[in-house]
C-alpha positions as CSV (number, residue, x, y, z in Angstrom):
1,X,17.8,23.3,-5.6
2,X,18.0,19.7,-5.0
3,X,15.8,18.1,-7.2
4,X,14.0,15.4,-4.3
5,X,13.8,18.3,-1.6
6,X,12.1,20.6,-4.6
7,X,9.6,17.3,-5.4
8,X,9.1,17.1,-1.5
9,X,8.3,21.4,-1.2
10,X,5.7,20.3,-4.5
11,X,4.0,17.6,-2.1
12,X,3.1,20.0,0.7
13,X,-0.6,20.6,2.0
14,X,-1.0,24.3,2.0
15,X,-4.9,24.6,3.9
16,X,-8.4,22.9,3.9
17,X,-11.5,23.4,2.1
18,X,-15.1,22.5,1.7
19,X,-15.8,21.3,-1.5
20,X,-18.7,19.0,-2.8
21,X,-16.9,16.2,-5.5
22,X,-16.9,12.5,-7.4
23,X,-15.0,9.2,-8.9
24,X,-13.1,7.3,-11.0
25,X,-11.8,4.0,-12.1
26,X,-8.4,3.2,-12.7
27,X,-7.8,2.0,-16.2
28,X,-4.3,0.0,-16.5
29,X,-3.2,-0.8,-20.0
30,X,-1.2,-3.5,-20.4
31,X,2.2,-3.5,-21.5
32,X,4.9,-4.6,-24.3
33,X,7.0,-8.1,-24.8
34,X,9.2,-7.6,-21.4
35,X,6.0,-6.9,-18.9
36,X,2.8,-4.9,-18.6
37,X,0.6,-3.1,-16.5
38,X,-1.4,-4.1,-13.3
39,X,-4.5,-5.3,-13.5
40,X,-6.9,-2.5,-13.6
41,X,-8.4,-1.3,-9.7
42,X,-10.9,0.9,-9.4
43,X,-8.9,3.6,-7.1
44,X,-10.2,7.3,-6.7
45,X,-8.4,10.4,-7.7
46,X,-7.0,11.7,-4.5
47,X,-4.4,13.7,-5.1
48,X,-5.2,17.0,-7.8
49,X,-3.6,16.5,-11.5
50,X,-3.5,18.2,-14.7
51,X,-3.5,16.1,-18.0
52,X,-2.0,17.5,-21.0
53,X,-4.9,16.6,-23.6
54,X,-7.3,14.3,-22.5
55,X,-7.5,12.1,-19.5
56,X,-7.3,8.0,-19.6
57,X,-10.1,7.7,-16.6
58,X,-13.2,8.9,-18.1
59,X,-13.0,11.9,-15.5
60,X,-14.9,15.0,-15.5
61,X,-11.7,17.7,-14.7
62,X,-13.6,20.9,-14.4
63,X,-11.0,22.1,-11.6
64,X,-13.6,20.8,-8.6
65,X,-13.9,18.2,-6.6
66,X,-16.3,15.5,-5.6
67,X,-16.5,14.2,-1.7
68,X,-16.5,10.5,-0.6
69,X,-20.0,8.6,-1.4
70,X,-21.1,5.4,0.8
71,X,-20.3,4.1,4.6
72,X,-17.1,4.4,5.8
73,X,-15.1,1.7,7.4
74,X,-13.6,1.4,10.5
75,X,-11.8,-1.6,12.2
76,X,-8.2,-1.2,10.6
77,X,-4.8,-1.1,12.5
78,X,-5.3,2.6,12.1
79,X,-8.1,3.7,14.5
80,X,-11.0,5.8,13.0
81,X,-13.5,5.9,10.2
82,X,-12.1,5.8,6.6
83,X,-13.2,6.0,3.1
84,X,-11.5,3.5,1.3
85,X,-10.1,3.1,-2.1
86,X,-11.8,0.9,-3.8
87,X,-15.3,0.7,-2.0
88,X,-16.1,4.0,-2.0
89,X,-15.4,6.9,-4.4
90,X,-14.3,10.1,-5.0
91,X,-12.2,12.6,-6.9
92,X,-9.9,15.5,-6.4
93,X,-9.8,18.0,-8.2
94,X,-8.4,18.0,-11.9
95,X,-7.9,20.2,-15.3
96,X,-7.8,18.8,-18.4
97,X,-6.8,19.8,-22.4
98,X,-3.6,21.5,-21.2
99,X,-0.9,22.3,-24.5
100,X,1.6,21.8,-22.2
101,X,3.2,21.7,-18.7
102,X,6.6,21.9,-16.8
103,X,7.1,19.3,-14.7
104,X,9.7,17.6,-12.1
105,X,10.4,14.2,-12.4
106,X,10.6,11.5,-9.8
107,X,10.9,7.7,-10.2
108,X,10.2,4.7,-7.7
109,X,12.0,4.1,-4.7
110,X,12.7,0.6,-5.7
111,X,14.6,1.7,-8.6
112,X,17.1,3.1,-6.3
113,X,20.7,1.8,-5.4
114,X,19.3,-0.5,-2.7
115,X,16.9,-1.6,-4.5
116,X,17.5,-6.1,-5.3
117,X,16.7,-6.1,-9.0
118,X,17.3,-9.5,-9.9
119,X,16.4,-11.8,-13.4
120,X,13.4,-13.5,-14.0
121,X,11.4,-11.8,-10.8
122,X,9.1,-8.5,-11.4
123,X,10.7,-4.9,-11.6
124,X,8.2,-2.1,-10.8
125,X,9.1,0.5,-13.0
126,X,7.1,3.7,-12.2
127,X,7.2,7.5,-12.6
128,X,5.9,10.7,-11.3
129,X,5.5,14.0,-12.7
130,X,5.1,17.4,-10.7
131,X,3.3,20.0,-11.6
132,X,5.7,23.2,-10.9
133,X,2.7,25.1,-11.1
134,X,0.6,26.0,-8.0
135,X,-3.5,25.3,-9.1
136,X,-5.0,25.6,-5.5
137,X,-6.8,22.5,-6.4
138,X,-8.6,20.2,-3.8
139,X,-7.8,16.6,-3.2
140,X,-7.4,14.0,-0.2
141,X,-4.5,12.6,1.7
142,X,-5.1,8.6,1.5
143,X,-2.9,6.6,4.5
144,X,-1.9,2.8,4.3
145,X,-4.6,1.2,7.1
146,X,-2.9,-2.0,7.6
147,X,1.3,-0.9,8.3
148,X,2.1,-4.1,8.6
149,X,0.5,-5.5,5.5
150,X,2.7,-5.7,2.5
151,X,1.6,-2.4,0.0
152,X,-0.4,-4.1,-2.4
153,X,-2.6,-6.0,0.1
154,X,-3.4,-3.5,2.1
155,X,-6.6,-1.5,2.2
156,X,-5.8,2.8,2.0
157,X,-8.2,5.5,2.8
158,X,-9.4,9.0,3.9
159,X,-10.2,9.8,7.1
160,X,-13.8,10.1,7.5
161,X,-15.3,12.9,10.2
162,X,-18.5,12.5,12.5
163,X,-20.7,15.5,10.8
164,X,-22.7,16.1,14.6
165,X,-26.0,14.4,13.0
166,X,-24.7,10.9,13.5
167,X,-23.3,10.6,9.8
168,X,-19.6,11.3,8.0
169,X,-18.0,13.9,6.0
170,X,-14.4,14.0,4.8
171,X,-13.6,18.0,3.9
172,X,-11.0,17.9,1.1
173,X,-7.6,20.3,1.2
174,X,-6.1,22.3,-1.0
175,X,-2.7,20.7,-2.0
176,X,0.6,22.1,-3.4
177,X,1.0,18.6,-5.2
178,X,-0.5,18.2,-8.8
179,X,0.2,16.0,-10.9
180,X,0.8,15.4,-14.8
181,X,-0.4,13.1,-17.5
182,X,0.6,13.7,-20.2
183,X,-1.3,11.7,-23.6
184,X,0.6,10.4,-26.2
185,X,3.4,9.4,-23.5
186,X,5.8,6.3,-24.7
187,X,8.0,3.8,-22.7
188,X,11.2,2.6,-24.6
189,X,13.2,-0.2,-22.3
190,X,16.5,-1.6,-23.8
191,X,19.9,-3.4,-22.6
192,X,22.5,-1.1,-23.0
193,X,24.6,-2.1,-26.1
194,X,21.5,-3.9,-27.5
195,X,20.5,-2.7,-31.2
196,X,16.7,-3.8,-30.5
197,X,14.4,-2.3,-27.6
198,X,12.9,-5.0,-25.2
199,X,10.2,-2.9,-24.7
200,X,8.5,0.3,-26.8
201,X,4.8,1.0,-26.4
202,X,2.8,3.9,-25.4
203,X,3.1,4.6,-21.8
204,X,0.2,3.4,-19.5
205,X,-1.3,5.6,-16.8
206,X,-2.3,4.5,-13.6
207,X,-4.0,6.1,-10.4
208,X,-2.5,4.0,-7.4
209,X,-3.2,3.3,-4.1
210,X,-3.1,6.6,-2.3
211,X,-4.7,8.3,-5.3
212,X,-1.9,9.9,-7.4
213,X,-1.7,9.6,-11.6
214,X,1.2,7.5,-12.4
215,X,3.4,5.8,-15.1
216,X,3.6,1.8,-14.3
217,X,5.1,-1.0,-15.9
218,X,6.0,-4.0,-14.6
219,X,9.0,-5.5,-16.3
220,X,10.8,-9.0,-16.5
221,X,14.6,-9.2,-17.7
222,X,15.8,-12.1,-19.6
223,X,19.8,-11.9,-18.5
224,X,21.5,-9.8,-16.3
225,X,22.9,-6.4,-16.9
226,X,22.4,-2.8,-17.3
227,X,19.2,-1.7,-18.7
228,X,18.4,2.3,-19.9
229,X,14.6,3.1,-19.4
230,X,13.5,5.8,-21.3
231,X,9.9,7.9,-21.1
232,X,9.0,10.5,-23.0
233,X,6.3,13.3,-22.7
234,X,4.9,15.1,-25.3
235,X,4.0,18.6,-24.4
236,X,6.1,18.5,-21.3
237,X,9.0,20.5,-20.2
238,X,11.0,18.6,-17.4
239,X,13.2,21.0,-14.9
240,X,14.0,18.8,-12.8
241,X,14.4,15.3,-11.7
242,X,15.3,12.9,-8.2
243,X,17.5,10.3,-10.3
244,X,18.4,9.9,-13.6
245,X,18.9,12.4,-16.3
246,X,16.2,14.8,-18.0
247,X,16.8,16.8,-21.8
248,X,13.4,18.5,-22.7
249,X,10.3,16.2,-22.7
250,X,12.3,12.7,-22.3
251,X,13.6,11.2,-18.6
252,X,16.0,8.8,-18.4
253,X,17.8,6.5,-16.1
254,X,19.6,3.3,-15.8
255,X,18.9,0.0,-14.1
256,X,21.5,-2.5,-12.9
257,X,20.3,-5.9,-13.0
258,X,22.2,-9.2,-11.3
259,X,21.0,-13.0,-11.3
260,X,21.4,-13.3,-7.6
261,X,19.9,-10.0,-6.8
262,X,21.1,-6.7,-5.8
263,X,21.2,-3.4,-8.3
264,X,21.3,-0.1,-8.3
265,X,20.7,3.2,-10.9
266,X,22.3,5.7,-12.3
């Protein structure tokens, strides 16, 4: 099976459900000499995930989910009512103390061969892990308002629903996505040839804008050439991954990086 089509299969929305749930803040750690981590946004769980040990966010993972608290929002580019990341809260549904998990791997679209990697500027380097196996956990499916806005400056959300007593509910679905953390996760970054590392630190989680657990770092370059990024996950068996290359709990893949832009992977 071709690894991105059996990622895409893992991201399908399988039914709907009514659930009562709650939130939780994004914590961002920052990062080693050649970047860091965003700064830390209080964005709610959407989508369900499974953490291998304990979880980063201060969540309660008892498998259910908590609804949307507050107002919602309306007024976007989108029409409708939405709950909105960052002002008001919520959390899918998540398991927690796990020994271990197999997951599939896949890394961010910039890192792909179009993808203008160039010295000196930021490279976003990010990761997802897949849960291969099917929890019937409950999350929400969180939507960029403002299209036209770049990604990061654009507010996301959940549809909110008129409940027929002038008031708002948003029902949560059962997803076939969940995702992994895994603790104890490390980031090694180094030019290839180079005897030293640019970068080894333990791996930061993230929750990002449409709700999902992610690995994030964003990394600066000092010269131009090709650069191996390297995570590894303890208690995790990869099967599978987009780009890259995969050998038990470690995924790999190479950067090209140029002075006047361009790049590329392999």
């Amino acid at each position: 099976m071709n690894a991105r089509w059996g990622i895409s299969m893992l991201r399908g929305v399988v039914g709907a459900v009514v659930v009562a749930v709650l939130v939780a803040p994004a914590a961002v750690a920052k990062g080693g000499p050649g970047g860091g981590g965003e700064e830390a946004v209080a964005h709610s769980l959407s989508v369900p995930a499974a953490f291998v040990g304990a979880n980063p966010f201060g969540l309660t993972c008892d498998g259910t989910a908590v609804a949307p608290t507050g107002e919602p929002q309306t007024g976007f580019a989108v029409p409708g009512y939405y709950y909105v990341q960052g002002v008001n809260a919520w959390r899918a549904g998540c398991v927690q103390g796990l020994d271990a998990a197999q997951v599939a791997v896949e890394w961010g679209d910039n890192l792909g061969g179009d993808a203008k990697l160039k010295v000196g500027a930021p490279i976003r380097v990010e990761v997802g892990l897949f849960d291969t196996v099917e929890r019937g956990l409950t999350g929400w499916d969180v939507i960029k308002l403002e299209p036209s806005m770049l990604d990061r400056l654009s507010p996301y959300g959940t549809l909110a629903e008129a409940d027929g007593e002038g008031g708002f509910v948003s029902q949560p679905q059962i997803f076939g996505e969940t995702r992994v953390w895994a603790s104890g996760a490390t980031l090694r970054i180094w030019k290839d040839g180079a005897a030293t590392p640019l970068v080894s630190t333990a791996a930061s989680a993230e929750i990002n804008a449409t709700g999902r657990v992610v690995y994030g770092y964003n990394l600066r370059v000092p010269s131009a050439g090709d650069y191996w990024i390297e995570y590894t996950f303890p208690g995790v068996t990869i099967s599978g991954t987009d780009i890259g290359s995969y050998a038990g709990d470690t995924a790999t893949l190479m950067i090209t990086v140029q002075t006047q832009g361009g790049g590329g992977r392999r």
